[in-house]
TORRO-106793 format. One line per 10 residues: number of its first residue (from 1); for each residue y, z, x negated of N, C-alpha, C. Coordinates in steps of 0.2 Angstrom, whole numbers, plus 2048, in hexadecimal, padded with zeros to 3 digits. Each point is the difference from the previous one (the first is absolute). Layout:
residues N
NUM	Y:Z:X:Y:Z:X:Y:Z:X; ...
This chain:
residues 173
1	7FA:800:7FC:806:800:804:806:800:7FC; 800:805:7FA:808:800:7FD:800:7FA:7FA; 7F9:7FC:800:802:7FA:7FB:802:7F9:806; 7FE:800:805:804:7FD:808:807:802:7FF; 802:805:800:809:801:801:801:7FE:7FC; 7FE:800:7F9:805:800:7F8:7FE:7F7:802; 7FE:7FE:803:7FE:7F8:7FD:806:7FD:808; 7FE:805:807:805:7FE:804:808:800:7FD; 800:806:7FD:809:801:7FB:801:7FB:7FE; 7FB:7FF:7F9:803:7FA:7FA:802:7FB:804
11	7FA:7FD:806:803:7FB:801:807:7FE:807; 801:806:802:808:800:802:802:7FE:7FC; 801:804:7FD:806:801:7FB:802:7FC:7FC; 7FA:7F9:7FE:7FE:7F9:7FC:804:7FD:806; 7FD:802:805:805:7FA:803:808:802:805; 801:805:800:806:800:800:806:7FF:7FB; 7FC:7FE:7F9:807:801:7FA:801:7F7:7FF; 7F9:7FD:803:801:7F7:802:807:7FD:801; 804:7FF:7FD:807:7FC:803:7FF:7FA:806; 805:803:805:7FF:7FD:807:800:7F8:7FB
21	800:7FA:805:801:7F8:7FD:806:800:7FE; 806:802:807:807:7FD:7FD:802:806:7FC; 7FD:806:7FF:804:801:7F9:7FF:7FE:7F9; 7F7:7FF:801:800:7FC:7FA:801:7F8:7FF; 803:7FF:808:804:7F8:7FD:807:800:7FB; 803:808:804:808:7FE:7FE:7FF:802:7F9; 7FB:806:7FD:7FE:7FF:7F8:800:7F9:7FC; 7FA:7FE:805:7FF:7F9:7FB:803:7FB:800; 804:801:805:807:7FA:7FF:805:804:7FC; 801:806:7FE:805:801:7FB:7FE:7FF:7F9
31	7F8:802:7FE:7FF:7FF:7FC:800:7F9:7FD; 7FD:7FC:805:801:7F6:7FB:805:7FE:801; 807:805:805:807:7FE:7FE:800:802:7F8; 800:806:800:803:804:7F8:7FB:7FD:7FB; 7FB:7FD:800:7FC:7FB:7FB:803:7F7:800; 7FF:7FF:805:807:7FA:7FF:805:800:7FD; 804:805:802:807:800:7FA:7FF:802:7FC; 7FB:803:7FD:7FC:800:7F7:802:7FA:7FE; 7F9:7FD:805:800:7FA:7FB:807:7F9:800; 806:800:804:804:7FC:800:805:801:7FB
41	7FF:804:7FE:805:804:7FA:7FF:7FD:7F9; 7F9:7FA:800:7FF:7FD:7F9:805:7FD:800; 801:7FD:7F8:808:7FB:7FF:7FD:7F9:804; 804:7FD:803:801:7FB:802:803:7FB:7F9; 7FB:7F9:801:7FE:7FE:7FC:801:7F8:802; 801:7FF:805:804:7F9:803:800:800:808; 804:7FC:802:802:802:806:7FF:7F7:804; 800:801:807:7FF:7F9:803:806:801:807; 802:7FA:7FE:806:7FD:807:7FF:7FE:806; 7FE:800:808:7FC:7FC:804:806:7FD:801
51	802:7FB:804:809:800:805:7FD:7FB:803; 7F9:7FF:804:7FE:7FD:804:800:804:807; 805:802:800:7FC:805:806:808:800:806; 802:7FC:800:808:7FD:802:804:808:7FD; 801:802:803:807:807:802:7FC:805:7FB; 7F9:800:7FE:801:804:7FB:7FA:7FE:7F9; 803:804:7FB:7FE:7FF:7FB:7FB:807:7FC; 7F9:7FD:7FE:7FE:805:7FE:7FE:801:7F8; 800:806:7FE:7FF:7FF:7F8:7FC:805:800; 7FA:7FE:7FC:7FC:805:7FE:801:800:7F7
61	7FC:807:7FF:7FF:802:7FB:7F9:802:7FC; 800:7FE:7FC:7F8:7FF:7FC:7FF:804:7FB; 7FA:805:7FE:7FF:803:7F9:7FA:7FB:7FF; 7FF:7FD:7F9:7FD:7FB:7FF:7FA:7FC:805; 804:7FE:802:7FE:7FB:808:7FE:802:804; 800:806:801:7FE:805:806:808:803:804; 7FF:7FD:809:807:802:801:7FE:808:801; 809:802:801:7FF:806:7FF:807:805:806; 805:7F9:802:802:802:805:806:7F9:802; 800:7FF:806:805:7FA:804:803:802:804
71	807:7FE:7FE:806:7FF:804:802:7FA:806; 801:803:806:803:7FA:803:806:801:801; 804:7FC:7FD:809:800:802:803:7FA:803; 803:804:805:805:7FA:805:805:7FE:7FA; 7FF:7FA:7FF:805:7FB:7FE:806:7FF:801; 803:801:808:805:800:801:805:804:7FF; 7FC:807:7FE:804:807:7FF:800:805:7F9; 7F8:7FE:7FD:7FD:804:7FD:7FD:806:801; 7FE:800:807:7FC:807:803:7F9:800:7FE; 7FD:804:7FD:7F9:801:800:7FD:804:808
81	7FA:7F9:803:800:800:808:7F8:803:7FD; 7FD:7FF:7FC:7F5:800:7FD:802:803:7FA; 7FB:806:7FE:7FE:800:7FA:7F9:801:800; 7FB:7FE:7FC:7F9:803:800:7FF:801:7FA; 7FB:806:7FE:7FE:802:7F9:7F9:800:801; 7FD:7FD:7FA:7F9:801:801:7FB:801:7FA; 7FC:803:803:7FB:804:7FA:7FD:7FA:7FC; 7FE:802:7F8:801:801:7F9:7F8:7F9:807; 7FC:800:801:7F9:7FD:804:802:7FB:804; 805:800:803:805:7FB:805:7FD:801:807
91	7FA:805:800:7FE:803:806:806:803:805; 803:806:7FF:803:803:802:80B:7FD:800; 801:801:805:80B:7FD:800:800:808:804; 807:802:7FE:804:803:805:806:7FB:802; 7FF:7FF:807:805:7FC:804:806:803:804; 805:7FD:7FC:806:804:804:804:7FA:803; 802:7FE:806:806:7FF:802:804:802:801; 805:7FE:7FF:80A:805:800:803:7FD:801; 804:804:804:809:7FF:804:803:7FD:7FA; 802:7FE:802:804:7FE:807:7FE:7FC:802
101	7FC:7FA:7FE:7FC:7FA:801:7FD:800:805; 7FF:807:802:7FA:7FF:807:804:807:803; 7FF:803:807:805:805:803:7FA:805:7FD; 7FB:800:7FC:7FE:807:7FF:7FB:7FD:7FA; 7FF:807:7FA:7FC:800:7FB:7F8:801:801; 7FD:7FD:7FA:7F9:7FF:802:7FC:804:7FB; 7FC:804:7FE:7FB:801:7FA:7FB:801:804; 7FA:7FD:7FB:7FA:801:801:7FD:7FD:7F9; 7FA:802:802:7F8:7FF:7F9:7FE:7FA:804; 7FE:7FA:7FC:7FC:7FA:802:7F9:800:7FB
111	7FB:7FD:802:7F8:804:7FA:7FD:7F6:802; 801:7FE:7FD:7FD:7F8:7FE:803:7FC:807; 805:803:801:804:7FA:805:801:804:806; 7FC:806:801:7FF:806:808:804:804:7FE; 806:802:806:803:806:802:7FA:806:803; 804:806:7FB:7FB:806:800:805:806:7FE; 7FC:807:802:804:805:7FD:805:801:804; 805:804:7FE:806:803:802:805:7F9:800; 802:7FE:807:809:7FD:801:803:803:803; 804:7FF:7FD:80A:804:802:801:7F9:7FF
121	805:7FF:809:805:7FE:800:807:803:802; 805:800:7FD:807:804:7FE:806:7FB:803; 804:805:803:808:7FB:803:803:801:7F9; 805:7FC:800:804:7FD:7FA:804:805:7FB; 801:807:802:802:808:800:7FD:802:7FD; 7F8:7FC:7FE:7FC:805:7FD:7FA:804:806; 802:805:806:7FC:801:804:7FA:7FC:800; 7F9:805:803:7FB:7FD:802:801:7FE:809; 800:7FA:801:800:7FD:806:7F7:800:801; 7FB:7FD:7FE:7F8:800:802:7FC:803:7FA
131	7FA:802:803:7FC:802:7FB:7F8:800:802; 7FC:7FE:7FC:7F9:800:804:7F9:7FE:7F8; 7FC:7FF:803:7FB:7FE:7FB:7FC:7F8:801; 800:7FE:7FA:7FF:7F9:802:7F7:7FF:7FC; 7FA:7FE:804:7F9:7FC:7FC:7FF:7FC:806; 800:7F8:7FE:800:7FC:804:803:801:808; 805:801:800:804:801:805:804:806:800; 802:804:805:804:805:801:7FA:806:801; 801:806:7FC:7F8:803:803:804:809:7FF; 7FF:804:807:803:807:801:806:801:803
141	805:805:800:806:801:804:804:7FC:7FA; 806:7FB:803:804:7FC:7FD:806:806:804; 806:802:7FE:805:802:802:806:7FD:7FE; 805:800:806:806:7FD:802:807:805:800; 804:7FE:7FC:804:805:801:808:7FC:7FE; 804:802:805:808:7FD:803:805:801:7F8; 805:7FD:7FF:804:800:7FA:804:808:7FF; 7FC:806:805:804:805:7FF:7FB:805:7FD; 7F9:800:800:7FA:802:7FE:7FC:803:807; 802:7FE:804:7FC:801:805:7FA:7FE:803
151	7FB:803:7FE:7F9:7FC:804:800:7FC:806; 7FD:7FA:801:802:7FC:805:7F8:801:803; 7FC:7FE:7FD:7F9:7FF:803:7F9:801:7FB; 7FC:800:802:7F9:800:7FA:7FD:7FD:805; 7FD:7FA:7FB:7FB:7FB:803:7F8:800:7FC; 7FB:803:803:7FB:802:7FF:7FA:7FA:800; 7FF:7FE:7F9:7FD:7F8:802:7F7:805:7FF; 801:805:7FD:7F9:801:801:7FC:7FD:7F7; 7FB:801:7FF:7FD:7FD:7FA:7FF:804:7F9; 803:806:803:802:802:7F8:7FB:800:7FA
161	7F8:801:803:7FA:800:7FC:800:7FB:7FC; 806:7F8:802:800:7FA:7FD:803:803:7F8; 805:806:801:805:800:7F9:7F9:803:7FC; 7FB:803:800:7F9:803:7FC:800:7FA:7FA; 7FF:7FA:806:801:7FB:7F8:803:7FF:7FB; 806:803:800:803:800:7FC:7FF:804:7F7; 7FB:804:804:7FC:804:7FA:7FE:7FC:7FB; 7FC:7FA:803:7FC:7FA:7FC:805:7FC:7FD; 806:801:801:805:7FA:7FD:803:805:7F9; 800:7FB:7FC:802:805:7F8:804:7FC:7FB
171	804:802:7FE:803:7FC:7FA:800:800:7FB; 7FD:7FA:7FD:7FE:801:7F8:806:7FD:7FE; 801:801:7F9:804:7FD:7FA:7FB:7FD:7FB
């Protein structure tokens, strides 16, 4: 009986210390942000000019032929509208879109071409306007929130067991 208890404890208690999925997503989306900007920080080493893209023009930056981060700039003004950094494997970008080029900012983790992990979109101020978790698709509570910080809504898309896989997903260098 008391080898029954010790064995019903340990396994509480094993699975209680288990990180829910979305908190171990917002982990693992901070963690291959803060390893992405490791790796963008090698010298740039030559650089490329797109200006086929009418109104704006992108330039990426290379550490020996590996890009390592691309700007899109409106031509007409000089605003940078895109930037993306991407991992040292070309697997992983953080993708930002920025004001003022669009009425609101974008980040997010893209992993071989799929949005994943932690998106914030933000009003031009800075403010979190949306927020939620992306594995092929929208997946758990996304919330909404007005230009004052006021909660607007939480839309529960359900799925969270989908962020689990995110465990499988790893960043080499």
């Amino acid at each position: 009986m008391r080898t029954i208890l010790l064995f019903a404890l340990t396994t509480f208690w094993f699975l209680s210390c288990k990180q829910s999925p979305t908190d171990y997503a917002s982990k693992w989306s901070s963690d291959i942000k803060s390893k992405i900007f490791e790796d963008i920080n090698l010298p740039v080493d030559s650089t490329s000019i797109d200006t086929s893209k009418g109104n704006l023009k992108e330039v990426t930056f290379y550490n020996k032929s590996i890009r390592t981060k691309l700007y899109g700039i409106r031509t007409s003004n000089g605003d940078t509208l895109l930037s993306i950094f991407y991992s040292k494997d070309q697997n992983f970008e953080i993708v930002r879109e920025l004001c003022p080029g669009i009425e609101r900012s974008f980040e997010g983790i893209r992993y071989k071409g799929k949005h994943l992990g932690l998106a914030e979109f933000r009003f031009c101020d800075g403010k979190i306007k949306e927020q939620g978790y992306r594995l092929d698709g929208n997946v758990g509570v996304w919330k909404e929130w007005d230009e004052n910080g006021k909660l607007l809504k939480e839309t529960d898309h359900g799925q969270t067991e989908k962020l689990d896989e995110l465990r499988t997903i790893k960043y080499y260098r």
